[in-house]
C-alpha positions, 0 to 999 in steps of 0.5 A: 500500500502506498502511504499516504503524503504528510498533510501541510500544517496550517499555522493559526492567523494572529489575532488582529491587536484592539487599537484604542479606536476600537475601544472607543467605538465599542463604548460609544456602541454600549452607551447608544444601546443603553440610551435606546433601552432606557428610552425605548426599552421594555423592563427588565431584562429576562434572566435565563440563566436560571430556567432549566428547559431548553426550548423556553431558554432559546424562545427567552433568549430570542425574544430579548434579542429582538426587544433590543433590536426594536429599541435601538431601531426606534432610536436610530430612527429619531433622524426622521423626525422633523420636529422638535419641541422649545421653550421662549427663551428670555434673551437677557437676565433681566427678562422676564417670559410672562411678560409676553402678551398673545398678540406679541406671540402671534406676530411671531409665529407663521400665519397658520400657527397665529390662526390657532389662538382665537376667541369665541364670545357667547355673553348670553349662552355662559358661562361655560364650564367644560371644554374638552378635545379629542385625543388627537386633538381635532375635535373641540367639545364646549359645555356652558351651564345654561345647556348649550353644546357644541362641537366644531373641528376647531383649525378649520372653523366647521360646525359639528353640532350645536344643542340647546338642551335646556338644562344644567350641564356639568361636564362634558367629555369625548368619547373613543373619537369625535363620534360621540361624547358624554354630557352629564346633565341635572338628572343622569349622563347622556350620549350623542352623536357627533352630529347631535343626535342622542344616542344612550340615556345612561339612567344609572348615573345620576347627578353627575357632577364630573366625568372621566374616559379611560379610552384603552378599557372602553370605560365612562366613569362619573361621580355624583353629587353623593359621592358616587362612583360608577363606571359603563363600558360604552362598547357593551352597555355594561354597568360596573359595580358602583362605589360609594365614597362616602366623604359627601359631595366630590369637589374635583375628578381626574384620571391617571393617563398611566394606570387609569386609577381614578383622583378624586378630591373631597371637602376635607382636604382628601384626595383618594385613589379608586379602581372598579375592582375595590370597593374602598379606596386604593389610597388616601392623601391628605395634601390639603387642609381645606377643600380640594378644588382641582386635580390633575396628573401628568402623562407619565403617572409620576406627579399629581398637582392639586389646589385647595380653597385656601389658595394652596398649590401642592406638588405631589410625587405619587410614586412615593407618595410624597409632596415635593413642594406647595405654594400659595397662589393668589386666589383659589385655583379653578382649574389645572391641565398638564400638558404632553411635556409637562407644562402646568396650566393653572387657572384662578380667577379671572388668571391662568398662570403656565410653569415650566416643567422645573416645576416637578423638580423643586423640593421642600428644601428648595431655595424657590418659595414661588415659582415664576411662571413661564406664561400668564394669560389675564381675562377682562373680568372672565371668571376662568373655569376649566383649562384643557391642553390641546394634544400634539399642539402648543394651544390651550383652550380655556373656558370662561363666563363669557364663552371660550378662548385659544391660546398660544403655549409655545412647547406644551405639545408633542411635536412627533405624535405616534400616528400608529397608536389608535386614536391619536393620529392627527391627519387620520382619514374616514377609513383610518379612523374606523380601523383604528376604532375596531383595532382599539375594540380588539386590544381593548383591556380589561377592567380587573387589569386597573390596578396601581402597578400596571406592570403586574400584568404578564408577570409570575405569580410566586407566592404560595397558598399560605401567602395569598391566604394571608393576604386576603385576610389582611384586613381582617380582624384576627380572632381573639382567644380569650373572648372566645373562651369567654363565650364557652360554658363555664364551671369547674371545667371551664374553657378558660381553665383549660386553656390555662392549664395547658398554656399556663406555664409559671416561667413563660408570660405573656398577653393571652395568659394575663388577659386570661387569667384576669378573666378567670378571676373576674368569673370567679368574682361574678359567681361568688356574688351570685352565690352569696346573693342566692344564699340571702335569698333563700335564707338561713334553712335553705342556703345549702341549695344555692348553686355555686355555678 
């Protein structure tokens, strides 16, 4: 046999040297992709070390792969957005931003910007005490008192609707999309068409005093002037459990745009947290000292701003559940709105005073004892009642006893709107806006998902079934030993006897043992008086006969 020709060696390729260019950009890398997953990320990272199975530890492993491939694509994609958001900026020290009059903004700005701050004088009709705009921010809704409604797509001036209803209305609010919206009228709540035509008569909400929309549960909730919470899923009818406050007449209602918990505020200086799926309130706080006149909470369910009778201004971090910082305004606030990039509207008076988002930022150690505003609007003798930020535009609509104005807020909205969330895309059409509406119905949520935490959904449950019995009887008063054995048949064998023959240790004390112990003698006590009281009774010859027990 002929051998076989010795096979050539190949010697191993060096490794090329990292060069400090290389270290940079791996740095520079590591920090965009930290930046992207802060901006754009989902939670926390997934640990698979852990998980045993080997197929559930690939399908994790790739899941994560692609949450971080999304998020740095959301980051990279960034360049396309043409819009960016900004503040007036003062152009010395000494000047001052609330100084700048409307007029002067709006010879400022382009022409289709300047037609965007306008007033609506209606003397007879006010004054009006709701006003509210659909969630892209195209439709306008106002509410005067006496009974007039109108809705009218505000940018181009066309009338939707206008009714005289005759009577008291307190608020009113849109619905899933300009199709239809909610009046809270002097008897009960109805809903309309966009074109006017009354479409439900919800009977079940009477006197409503406030309304709120949580648009991803399909839920219209209201608050009566008992102190009544109610809650109706508008896509099914379907009528909630009511929840009774029990703290008199509401003064102010708001919703948390993050978790859908509903604020409300009371005569007592309280405010608290509700959900439909707890009969007592989630928390409460006590930011006040005097009535609450308004709530409002920001996008990202982080601060909560509320305002009292006694002219108080308080900032509250919710997540801690804790103030960060209070002030005094000049009169009582009517009426607060947070904006997109958490601008604050505050309306008092005939006033609205705007802060920049510095305000979220300030401490009770702050050297700052009043904020300066960033922008102040004055009504002649215009009794502000309610403040609303237009969604995705520098506006805010402001409704007051002599009908309604629009004002200008340079970088109050969001200058980059998500057009592919349901709802909430300005230059929707007909056929996208039915599409959206059966898309938002098909991932609509469910009520028992409110809750404080939204993050608790898709999450394990981990504890065991001695925990969640335990914390089901949380609230529930544990049982006490000795006034149980109190209630059993007494006598030489008595229960607490027993129990303390069996527990009574000389060398070990405690409650229970003292309390029962001073229970035995109090027995004792009670059945040597009977006894010496029966023995009287039935005199000398028959006092053998007495019982003792």
């Amino acid at each position: 046999m002929a051998s076989k020709p010795p096979s050539k060696s190949v010697a191993p390729r060096p490794k090329p040297k990292k060069t400090p260019m290389d270290d940079a950009d791996a740095q520079l890398q590591a920090e965009y992709a930290q930046a992207a997953n802060t901006q754009y990320g989902r939670g926390q990272k997934i640990s698979t070390k852990s998980v045993k199975d080997k197929k559930l530890r690939a399908n994790l492993r790739s899941l994560e792969q692609k949450n971080k491939q999304a998020a740095l694509q959301a980051k990279q994609a960034e360049i396309l957005l043409d819009h960016e958001a900004g503040l007036i900026e003062p152009e010395h020290e000494l000047e001052r931003t609330f100084k700048v009059r409307q007029d002067d903004i709006r010879n400022e700005v382009s022409i289709e910007t300047a037609k965007k701050g306008f007033e609506l004088r209606l003397d007879a009709l006010g004054p009006y005490d709701a006003c509210d705009y659909t969630r892209n921010g195209r439709e306008l809704l106002i509410a005067s008192r006496k009974g007039h409604v109108a809705n009218f797509d505000w940018r181009e001036g066309k009338l939707g609707c206008e009714l005289q209803l005759g009577e008291t209305v307190r608020d009113a609010k849109w619905l899933n999309n300009n199709q239809r919206f909610a009046v809270a009228q002097s008897k009960c709540v109805y809903i309309y068409a966009g074109d006017g035509v009354e479409i439900h008569q919800l009977k079940k909400h009477q006197e409503a005093t406030h309304l709120e929309y949580l648009p991803y549960h399909f839920l219209l909730a209201s608050i009566s002037t008992a102190g009544m919470i109610r809650y109706t899923d508008i896509s099914t009818g379907q009528m909630l459990s009511d929840l009774p406050t029990k703290l008199g007449q509401p003064t102010a209602f708001a919703q948390n745009p993050y978790n859908a918990i509903l604020h409300a505020g009371h005569q007592k200086g309280l405010v608290t947290l509700w959900s439909p799926n707890s009969q007592t309130p989630l928390v409460k706080l006590l930011p006040h000292r005097s009535p609450v006149r308004a709530i409002a909470v920001d996008k990202s369910g982080r601060y909560m701003v509320s305002a009292s009778q006694d002219r108080q201004m308080s900032i509250w971090d919710i997540r801690m559940f804790r103030e960060l910082h209070s002030h005094h305004l000049k009169a009582p606030a009517h009426s607060i709105s947070i904006s997109d990039r958490n601008l604050t509207a505050v309306g008092w008076g005939s006033h609205v005073s705007v802060y920049k988002p510095d305000l979220f930022t300030l401490s009770l150690d702050s050297s700052v004892v009043v904020p300066t505003p960033y922008l102040h609007w004055h009504g002649d003798a215009m009794g502000v009642s309610a403040v609303k930020y237009c969604p995705f535009e520098d506006v805010l609509g402001i409704s007051h006893a002599k009908g309604f104005s629009s004002i200008l807020v340079p970088g109050a909205g969001e200058p980059n709107p998500d057009s592919l969330e349901p709802g909430t895309n300005p230059f929707e059409s007909a056929k996208q806006r039915q599409e959206a509406e059966v898309r938002a119905l098909l991932e609509k949520l469910q009520p028992q998902m409110i809750s404080l935490d939204p993050n608790f959904v898709g999450n394990l449950d981990l504890a065991t079934h001695e925990q969640r019995a335990a914390e089901k009887d949380l609230d529930a008063r544990k049982e006490d030993k000795v006034e149980k054995l109190k209630k059993k048949a007494r006598g030489r064998n008595s229960a607490l006897k027993k129990y303390l023959r069996r527990h009574g240790q000389k060398n070990i004390i405690d409650e229970e043992k003292v309390r029962a112990r001073e229970a035995l003698q109090r027995n004792d006590a009670k059945l040597a008086a009977k006894l010496k009281k029966d023995q009287e009774s039935y005199g000398p010859a028959l006092a053998r006969f007495a019982r003792k027990a």
